[in-house]
C-alpha positions in Angstrom: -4.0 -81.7 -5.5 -0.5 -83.0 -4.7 1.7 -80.3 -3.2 5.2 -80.2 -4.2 7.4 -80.2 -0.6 9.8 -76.9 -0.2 12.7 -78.8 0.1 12.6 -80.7 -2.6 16.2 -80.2 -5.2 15.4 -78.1 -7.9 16.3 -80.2 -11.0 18.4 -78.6 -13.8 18.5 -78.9 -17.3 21.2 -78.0 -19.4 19.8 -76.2 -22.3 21.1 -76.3 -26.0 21.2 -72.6 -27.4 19.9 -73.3 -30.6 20.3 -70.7 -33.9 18.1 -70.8 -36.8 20.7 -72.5 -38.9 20.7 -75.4 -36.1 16.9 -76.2 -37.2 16.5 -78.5 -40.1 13.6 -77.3 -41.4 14.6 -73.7 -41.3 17.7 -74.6 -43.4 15.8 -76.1 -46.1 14.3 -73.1 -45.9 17.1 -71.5 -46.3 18.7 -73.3 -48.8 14.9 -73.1 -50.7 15.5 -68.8 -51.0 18.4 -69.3 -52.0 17.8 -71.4 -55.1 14.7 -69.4 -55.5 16.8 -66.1 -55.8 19.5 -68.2 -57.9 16.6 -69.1 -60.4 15.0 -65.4 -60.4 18.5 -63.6 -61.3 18.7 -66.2 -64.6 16.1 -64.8 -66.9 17.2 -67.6 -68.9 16.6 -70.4 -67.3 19.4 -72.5 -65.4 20.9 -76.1 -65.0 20.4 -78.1 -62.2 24.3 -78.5 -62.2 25.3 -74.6 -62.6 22.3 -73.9 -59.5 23.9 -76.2 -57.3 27.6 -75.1 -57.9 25.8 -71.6 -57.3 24.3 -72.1 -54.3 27.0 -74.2 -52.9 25.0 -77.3 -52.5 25.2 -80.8 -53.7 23.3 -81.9 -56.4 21.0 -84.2 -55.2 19.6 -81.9 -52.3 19.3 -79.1 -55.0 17.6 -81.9 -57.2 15.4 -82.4 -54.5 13.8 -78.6 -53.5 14.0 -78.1 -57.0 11.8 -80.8 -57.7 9.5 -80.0 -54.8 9.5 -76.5 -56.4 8.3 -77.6 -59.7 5.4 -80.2 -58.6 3.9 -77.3 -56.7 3.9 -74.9 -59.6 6.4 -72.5 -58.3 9.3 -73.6 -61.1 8.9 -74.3 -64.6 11.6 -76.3 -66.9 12.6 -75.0 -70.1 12.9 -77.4 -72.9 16.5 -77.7 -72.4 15.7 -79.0 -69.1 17.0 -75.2 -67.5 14.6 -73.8 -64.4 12.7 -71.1 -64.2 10.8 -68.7 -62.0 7.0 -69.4 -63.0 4.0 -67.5 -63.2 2.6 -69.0 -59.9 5.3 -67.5 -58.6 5.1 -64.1 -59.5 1.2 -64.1 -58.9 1.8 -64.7 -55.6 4.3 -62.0 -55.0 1.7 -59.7 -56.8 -1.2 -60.4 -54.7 1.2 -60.0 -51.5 2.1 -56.9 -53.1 -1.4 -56.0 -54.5 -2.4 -56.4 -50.7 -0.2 -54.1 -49.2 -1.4 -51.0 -51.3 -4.3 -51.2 -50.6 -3.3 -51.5 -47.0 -1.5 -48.1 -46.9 -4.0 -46.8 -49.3 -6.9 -47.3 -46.8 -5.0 -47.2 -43.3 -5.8 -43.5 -43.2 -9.0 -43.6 -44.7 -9.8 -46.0 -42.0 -8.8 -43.7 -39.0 -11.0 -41.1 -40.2 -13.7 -43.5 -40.9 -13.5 -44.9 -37.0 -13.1 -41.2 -35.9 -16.6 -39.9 -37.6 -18.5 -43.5 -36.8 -16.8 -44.4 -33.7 -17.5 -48.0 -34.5 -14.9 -51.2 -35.9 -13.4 -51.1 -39.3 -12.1 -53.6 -40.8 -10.4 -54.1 -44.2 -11.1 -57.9 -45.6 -9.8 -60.0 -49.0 -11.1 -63.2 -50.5 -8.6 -66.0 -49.7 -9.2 -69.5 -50.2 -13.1 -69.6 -50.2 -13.3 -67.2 -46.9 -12.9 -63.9 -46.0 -9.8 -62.6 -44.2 -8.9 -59.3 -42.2 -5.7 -57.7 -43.5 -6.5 -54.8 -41.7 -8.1 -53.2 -38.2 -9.2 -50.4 -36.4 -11.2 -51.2 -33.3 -13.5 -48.8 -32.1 -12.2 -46.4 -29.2 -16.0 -47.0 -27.0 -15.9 -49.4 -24.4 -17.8 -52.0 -25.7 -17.3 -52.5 -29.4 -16.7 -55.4 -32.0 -13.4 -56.9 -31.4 -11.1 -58.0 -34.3 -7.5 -58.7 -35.3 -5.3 -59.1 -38.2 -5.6 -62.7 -39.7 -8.8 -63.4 -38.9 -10.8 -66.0 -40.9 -14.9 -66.1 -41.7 -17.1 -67.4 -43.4 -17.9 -65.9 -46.7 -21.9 -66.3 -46.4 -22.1 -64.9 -43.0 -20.3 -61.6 -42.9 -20.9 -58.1 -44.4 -17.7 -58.5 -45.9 -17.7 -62.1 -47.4 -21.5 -61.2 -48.9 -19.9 -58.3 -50.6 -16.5 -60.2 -52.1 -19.1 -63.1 -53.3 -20.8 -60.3 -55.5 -17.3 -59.8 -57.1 -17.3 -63.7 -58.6 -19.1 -65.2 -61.3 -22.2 -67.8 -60.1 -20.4 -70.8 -60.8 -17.6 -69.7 -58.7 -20.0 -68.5 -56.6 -21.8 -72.4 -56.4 -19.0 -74.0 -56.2 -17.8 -72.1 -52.8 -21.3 -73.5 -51.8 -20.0 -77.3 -52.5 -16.9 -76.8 -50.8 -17.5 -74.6 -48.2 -21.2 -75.4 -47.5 -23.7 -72.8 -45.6 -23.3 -73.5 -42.0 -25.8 -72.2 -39.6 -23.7 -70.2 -37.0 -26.5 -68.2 -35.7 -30.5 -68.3 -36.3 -30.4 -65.6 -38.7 -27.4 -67.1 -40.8 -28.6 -67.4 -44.8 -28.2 -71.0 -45.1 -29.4 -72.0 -48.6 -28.2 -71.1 -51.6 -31.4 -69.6 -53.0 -31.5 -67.1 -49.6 -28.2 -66.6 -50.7 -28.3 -65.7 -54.3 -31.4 -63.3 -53.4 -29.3 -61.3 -50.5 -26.3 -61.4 -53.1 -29.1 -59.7 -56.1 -30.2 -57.0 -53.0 -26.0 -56.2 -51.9 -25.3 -55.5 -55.8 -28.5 -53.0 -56.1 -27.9 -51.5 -53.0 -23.8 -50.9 -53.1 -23.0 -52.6 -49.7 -23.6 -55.6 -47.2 -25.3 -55.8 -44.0 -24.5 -58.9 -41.4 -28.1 -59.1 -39.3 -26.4 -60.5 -36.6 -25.7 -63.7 -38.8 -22.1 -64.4 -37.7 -22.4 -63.8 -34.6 -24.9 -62.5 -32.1 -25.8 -59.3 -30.8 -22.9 -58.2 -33.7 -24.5 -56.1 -36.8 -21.9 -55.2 -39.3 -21.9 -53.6 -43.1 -19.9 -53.6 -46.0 -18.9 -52.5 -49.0 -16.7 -53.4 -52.3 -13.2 -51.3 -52.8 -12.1 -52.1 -56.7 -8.7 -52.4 -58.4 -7.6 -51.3 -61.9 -10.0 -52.8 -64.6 -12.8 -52.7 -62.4 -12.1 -55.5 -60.5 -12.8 -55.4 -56.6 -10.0 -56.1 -54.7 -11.1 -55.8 -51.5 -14.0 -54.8 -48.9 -14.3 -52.8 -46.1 -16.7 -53.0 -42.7 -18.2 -51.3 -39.9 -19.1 -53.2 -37.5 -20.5 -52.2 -33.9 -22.7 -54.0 -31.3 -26.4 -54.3 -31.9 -27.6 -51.9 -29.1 -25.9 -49.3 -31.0 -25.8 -50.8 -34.5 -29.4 -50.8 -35.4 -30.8 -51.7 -38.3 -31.5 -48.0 -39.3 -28.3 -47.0 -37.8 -26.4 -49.2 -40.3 -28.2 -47.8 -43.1 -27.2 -44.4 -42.0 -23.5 -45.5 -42.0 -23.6 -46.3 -45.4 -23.4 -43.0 -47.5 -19.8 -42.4 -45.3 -18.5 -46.1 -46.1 -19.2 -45.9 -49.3 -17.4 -42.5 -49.9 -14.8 -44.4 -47.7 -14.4 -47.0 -50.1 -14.6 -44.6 -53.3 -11.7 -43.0 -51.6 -9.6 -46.3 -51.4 -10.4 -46.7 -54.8 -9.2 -43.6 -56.7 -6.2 -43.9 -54.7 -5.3 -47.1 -55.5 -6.2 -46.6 -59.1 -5.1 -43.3 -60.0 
């Protein structure tokens, strides 16, 4: 290895300080919200010409994210050629919003739920054909199952992906399958879709999920479904602890607390 000699002139750099409105793509950004909120405050609908004069912007940039806007499904035109805020748009506030009751709706459910099982918890939505955590608790022993906010899993490999899958018709179900396949991640991951359907029929009689060390080893984790108003589930919750503790018949005794858990986050997101 080449060392670098002690004398040698430090070299210097001169540094641009740099703001947010100094980066390009954070003032589109910028100027994005801002037609977004022009748009949202004109039940009506507006012009391309009264947005741009609003937002102080000329026409063709407006044009432009406006445009960008509608292709994705985020604007619709009226048929006076006026913009509106669309329904994409307002389903995605509501699921962000959707997502964060049930977050302080089962944050202190969850502490109790680590405190009596002294194992992982883990609160988990469907999102684009997998299975991510919204929400954590990691148990307080020294060697436990590690997770973090954001993380992403397979849907037919996890207690909580199994349990979410039970929550969509079959041919949404199949059609996961095509997209996503059934990848092998660890000799006891279900890998065809007939295994699959037959765990699915067991999690539904049964109430909850159990990963058999199928995402990864010497992990066993369980699941089960927390529902929304009209009875559909909105989200899932896990325990998951390391197999020397986690047995098989230790996960089953888990169960009757999880699912009270999960009854809990229910009425109180429903009531």
């Amino acid at each position: 290895m080449k060392q670098q000699a002690y004398n040698q002139k430090p070299r210097t750099e001169t540094v641009k300080k740099r703001t947010p409105r100094n980066e390009s793509g954070v003032l589109v950004l910028h100027k994005t919200l801002d037609i977004l909120e022009a748009i949202k405050n004109s039940p009506t609908g507006v012009s391309l010409a009264d947005l741009a004069r609003s937002v102080h912007m000329p026409k063709p940039t407006a044009y432009r994210i406006t445009a960008t806007l509608e292709s994705r499904g985020y604007l619709d035109r009226t048929s006076e050629g006026c913009y509106q805020v669309s329904r994409k748009l307002f389903e995605l506030q509501r699921t962000a919003t959707d997502e964060q009751v049930v977050i302080r709706a089962a944050h202190p459910i969850m502490e109790r739920l680590v405190e009596s099982c002294q194992e992982t918890v883990n609160l988990g939505v469907l999102d684009a054909g997998e299975v991510v955590v919204i929400n954590t608790i990691e148990s307080p022993q020294g060697i436990r199952m590690a997770s973090k906010i954001g993380n992403r899993r397979y849907l037919h490999s996890t207690a909580l992906g199994k349990v979410l899958l039970t929550g969509l018709p079959e041919r949404e179900v199949l059609r996961l399958i095509r997209v996503k396949g059934l990848p092998r991640l660890t000799p006891n991951t279900l890998t065809t879709p007939s295994a699959l359907k037959d765990e699915l029929e067991l999690v539904r009689e049964r109430g909850y999920s159990i990963d058999n060390e199928e995402n990864e080893a010497n992990g066993r984790c369980l699941a089960a479904p927390i529902f929304g108003p009209y009875g559909r589930m909105v989200a899932a919750l896990s325990v998951s602890g390391p197999t020397f503790r986690m047995t098989v018949e230790h996960a089953h005794s888990v169960a009757p607390q999880l699912l009270d858990a999960c009854r809990s986050i229910t009425q109180a997101i429903t009531s």
